[in-house]
C-alpha positions as CSV (number, residue, x, y, z in Angstrom):
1,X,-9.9,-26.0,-0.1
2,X,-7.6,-28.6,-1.3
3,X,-6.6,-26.3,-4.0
4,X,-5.7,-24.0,-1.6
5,X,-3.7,-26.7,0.4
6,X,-2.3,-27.8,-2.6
7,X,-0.4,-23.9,-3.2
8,X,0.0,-23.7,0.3
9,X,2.2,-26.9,0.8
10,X,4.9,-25.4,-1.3
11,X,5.7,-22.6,1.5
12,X,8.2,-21.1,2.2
13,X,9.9,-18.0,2.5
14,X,10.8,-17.1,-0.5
15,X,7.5,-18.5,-2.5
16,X,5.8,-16.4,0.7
17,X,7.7,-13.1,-0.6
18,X,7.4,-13.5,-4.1
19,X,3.8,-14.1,-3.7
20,X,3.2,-11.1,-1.6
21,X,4.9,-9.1,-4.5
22,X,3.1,-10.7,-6.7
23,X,-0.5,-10.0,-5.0
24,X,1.2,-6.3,-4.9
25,X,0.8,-5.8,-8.4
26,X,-3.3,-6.4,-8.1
27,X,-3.2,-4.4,-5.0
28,X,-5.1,-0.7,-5.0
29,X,-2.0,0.8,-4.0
30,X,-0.3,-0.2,-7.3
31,X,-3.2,2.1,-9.2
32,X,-2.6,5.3,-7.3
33,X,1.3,4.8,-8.5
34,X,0.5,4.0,-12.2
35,X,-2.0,6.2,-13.3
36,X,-0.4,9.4,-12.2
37,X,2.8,8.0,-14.2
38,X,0.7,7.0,-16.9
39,X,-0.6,10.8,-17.4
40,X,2.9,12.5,-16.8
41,X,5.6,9.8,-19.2
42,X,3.0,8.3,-21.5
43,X,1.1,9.2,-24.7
44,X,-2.0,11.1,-23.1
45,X,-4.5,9.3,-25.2
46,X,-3.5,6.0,-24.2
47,X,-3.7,6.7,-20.7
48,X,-7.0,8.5,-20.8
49,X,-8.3,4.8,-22.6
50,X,-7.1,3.3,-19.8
51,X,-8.6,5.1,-17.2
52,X,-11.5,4.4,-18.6
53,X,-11.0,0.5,-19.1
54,X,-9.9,0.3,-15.1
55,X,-12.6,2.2,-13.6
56,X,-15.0,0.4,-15.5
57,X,-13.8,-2.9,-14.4
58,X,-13.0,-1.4,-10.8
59,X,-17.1,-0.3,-10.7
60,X,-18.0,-3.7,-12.1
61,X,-16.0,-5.7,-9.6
62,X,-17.1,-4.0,-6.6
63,X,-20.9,-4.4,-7.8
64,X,-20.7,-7.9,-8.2
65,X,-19.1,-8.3,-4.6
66,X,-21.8,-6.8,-3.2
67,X,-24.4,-9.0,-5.3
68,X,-23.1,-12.2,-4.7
69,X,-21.8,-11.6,-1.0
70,X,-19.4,-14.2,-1.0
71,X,-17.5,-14.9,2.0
72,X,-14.0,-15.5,2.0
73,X,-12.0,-19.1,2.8
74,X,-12.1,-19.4,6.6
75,X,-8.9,-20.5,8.3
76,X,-6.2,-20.1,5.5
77,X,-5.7,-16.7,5.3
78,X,-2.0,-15.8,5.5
79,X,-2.4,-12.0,5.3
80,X,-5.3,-9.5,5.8
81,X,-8.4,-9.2,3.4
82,X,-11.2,-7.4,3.7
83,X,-14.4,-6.8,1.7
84,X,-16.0,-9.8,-0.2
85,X,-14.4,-12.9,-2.0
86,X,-16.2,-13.4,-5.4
87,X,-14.8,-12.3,-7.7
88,X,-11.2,-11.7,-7.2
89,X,-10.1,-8.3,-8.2
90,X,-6.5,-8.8,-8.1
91,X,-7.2,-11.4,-10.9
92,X,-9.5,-9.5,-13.2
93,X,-7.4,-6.4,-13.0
94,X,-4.8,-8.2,-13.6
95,X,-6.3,-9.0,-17.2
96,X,-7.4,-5.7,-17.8
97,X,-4.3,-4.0,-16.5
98,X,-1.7,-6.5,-18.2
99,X,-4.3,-7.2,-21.2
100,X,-4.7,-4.1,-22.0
101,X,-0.7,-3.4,-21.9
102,X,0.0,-5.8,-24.2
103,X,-2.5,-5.3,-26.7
104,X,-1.4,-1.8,-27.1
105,X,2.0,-2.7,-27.1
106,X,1.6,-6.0,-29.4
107,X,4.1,-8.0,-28.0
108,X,5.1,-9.4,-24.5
109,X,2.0,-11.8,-25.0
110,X,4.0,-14.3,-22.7
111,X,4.7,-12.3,-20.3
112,X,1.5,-10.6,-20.0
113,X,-0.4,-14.0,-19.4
114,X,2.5,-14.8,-16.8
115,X,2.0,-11.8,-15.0
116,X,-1.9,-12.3,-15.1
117,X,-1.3,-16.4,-13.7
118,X,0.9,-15.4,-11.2
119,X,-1.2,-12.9,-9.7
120,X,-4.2,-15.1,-9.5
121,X,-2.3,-17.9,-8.0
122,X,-1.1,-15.7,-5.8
123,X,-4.1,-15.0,-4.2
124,X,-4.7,-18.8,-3.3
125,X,-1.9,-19.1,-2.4
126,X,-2.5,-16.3,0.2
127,X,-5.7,-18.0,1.3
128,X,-7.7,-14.9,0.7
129,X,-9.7,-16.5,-2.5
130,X,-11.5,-19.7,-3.4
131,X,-10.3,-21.3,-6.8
132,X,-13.9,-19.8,-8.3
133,X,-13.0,-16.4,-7.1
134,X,-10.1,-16.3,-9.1
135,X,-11.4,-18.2,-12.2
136,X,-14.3,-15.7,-12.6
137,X,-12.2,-12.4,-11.9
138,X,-9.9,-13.9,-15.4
139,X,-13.6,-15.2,-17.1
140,X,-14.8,-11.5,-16.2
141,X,-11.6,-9.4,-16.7
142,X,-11.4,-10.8,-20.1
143,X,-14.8,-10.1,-20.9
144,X,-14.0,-6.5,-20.1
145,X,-10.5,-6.8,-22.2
146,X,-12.4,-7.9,-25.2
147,X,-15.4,-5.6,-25.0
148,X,-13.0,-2.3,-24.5
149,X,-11.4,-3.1,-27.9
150,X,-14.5,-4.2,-30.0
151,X,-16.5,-1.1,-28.8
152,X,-13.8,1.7,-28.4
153,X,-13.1,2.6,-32.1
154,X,-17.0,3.0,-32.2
155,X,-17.5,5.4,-29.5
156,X,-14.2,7.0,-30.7
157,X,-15.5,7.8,-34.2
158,X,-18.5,9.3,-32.3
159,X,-17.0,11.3,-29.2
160,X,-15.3,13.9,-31.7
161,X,-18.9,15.1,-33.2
162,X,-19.4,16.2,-29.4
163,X,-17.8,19.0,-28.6
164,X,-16.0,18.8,-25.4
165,X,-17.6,20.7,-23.0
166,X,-20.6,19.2,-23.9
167,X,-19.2,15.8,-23.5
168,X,-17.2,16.4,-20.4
169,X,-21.0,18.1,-18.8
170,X,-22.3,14.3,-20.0
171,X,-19.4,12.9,-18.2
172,X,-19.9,14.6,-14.8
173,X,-23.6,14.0,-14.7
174,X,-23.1,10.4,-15.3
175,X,-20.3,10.0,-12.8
176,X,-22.3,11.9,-10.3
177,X,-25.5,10.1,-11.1
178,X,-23.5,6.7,-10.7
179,X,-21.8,7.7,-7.7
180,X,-25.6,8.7,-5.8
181,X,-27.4,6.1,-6.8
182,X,-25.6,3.0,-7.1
183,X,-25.2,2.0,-3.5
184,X,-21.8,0.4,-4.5
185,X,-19.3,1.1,-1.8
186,X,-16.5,3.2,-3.1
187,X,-18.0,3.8,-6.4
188,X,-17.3,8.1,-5.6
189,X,-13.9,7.4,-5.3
190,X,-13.9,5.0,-8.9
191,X,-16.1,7.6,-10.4
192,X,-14.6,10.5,-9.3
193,X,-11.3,9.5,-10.3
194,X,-12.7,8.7,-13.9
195,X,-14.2,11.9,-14.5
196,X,-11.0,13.8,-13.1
197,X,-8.8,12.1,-14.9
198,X,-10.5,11.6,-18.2
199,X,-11.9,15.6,-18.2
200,X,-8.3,16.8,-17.4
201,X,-6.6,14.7,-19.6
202,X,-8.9,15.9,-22.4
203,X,-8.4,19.4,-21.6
204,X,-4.7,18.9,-21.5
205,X,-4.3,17.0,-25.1
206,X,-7.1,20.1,-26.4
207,X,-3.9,22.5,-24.8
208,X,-0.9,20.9,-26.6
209,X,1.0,20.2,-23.1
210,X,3.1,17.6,-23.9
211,X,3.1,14.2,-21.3
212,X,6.1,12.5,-22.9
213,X,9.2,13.7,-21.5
214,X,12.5,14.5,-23.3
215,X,15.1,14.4,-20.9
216,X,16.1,12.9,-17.4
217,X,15.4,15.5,-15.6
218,X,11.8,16.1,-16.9
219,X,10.9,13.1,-15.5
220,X,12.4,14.3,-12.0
221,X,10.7,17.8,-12.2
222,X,7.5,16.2,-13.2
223,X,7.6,13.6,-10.4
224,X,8.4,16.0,-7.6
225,X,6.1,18.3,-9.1
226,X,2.9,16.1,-9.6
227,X,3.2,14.1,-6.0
228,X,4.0,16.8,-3.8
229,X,0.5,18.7,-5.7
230,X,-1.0,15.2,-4.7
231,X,0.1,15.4,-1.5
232,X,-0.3,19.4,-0.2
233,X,-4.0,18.7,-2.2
234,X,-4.8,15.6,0.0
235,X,-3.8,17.3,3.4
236,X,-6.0,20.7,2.6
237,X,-9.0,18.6,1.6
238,X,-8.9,15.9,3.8
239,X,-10.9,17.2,6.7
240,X,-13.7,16.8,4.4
241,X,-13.1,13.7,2.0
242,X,-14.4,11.2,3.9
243,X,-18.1,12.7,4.4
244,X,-19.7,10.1,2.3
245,X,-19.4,9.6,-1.8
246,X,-20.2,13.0,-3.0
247,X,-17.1,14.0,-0.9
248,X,-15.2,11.3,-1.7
249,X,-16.4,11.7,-5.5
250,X,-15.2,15.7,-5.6
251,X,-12.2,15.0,-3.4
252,X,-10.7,12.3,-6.1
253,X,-12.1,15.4,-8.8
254,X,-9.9,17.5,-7.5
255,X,-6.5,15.6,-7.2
256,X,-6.9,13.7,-10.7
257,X,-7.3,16.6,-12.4
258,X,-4.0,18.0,-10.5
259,X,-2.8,14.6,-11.7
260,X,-3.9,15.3,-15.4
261,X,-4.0,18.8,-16.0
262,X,-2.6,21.0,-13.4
263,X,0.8,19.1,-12.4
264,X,1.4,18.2,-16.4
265,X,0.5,22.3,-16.6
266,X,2.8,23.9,-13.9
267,X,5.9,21.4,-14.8
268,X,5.4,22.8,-18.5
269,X,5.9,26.0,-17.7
270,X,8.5,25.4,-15.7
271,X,10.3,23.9,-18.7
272,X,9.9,26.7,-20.5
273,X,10.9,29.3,-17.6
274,X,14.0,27.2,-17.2
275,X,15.1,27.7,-21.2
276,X,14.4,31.0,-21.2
277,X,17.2,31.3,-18.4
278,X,19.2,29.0,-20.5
């Protein structure tokens, strides 16, 4: 608590603001923005990597909430929080997500660990998180960092002796076995949206459709194409998502792989449509 106290004395509206932006960047909300861009401006291989890093540590953070039940700071809270305290998921994926960034990129090393501080201290600054909530989401998202790049190049050189249909039929029955048996809250929609994203953006990179875009207005076409697919798919299935996780599980199926197949797909051959009028 004193720790708390101690980030809380500093208040005032602007800290308040640019801590609430700040927590933002941890914030679910922030995922369903960046993956979709991640499939439709960014090399396709990369983004399928990580997808898989994210859900992974999404999975693994919800799981240990559950396990260790830990209640959140009483009487400090300045905004809403629900679910669990230990450990804090806005600080470990703020490692993975701003880790893993980096270490693709390699460079912005500063600015990464900034990003990944400020996001942490956010949270106790918010009240929301004891100082051990935060220290073991960084202890725990760096864990994940490492293990991701130690381990990846050796599944990598082992995945492309599978063919893919066989691999993506491993996939779904591990998702869907994850997703039924677990008992982790949420883990249909963290397993759904892995096996969506990673099966169509597989498919995709197997079809040549390009996900880097050339011009300005590729990125517009593919924006208004991919979230109005997002949202028309959402309204037509939402009468049934919310059933329990096998409904949640195929509902985030079926808008990932708009996200990394089918809107990627259609704004392609629009393209084309649109040079053959040319």
């Amino acid at each position: 608590m004193p720790i708390i106290e101690f980030f809380q004395s500093f208040d005032n509206p602007g800290i308040y603001f640019f801590m609430r932006f700040a927590s933002l960047l941890g914030h679910k909300g922030f995922y369903v923005i960046i993956l979709p861009l991640f499939y439709w401006f960014w090399n396709r291989v990369d983004a399928i990597r990580f997808t898989i890093l994210i859900c992974i540590s999404i999975f693994i953070n919800l799981g240990l909430k559950e396990f260790f039940h830990q209640a959140r700071p009483l009487d400090t809270a300045m905004i809403d929080a629900d679910g669990y305290a230990f450990p804090s998921g806005h600080a470990q994926q703020a490692v993975v997500i701003w880790g893993f960034l980096v270490l693709n990129r390699g460079k912005y090393f500063g600015f990464g660990i900034a990003i990944m501080i400020i996001i942490g201290i956010s949270r106790l600054y918010l009240g929301v998180h004891w100082p051990l909530d935060v220290l073991g989401g960084w202890i725990i998202g760096g864990a994940l960092l490492a293990g991701f790049f130690s381990l990846e190049s050796w599944f990598a050189n082992r995945i492309p002796i599978i063919k893919l249909r066989s691999f993506l039929t491993l996939l779904l029955v591990a998702t869907v076995l994850i997703s039924l048996l677990s008992n982790v809250e949420y883990g249909g929609i963290v397993m759904g949206t892995l096996f969506g994203l990673v099966s169509g953006g597989l498919i995709a990179e197997r079809l040549g459709i390009p996900s880097q875009r050339e011009v300005f207005l590729d990125y517009i076409i593919s924006l208004i194409i991919g979230y109005l697919g997002v949202y028309l798919i959402y309204l037509a299935i939402k009468p049934i998502a919310y059933i329990g996780e096998l409904s949640l599980f195929i509902t985030l199926i079926i808008i990932c792989i708009w996200i990394s197949l089918g809107g990627p797909l259609l704004t392609h051959k629009i393209k084309l449509a649109m040079r053959l009028y040319n």
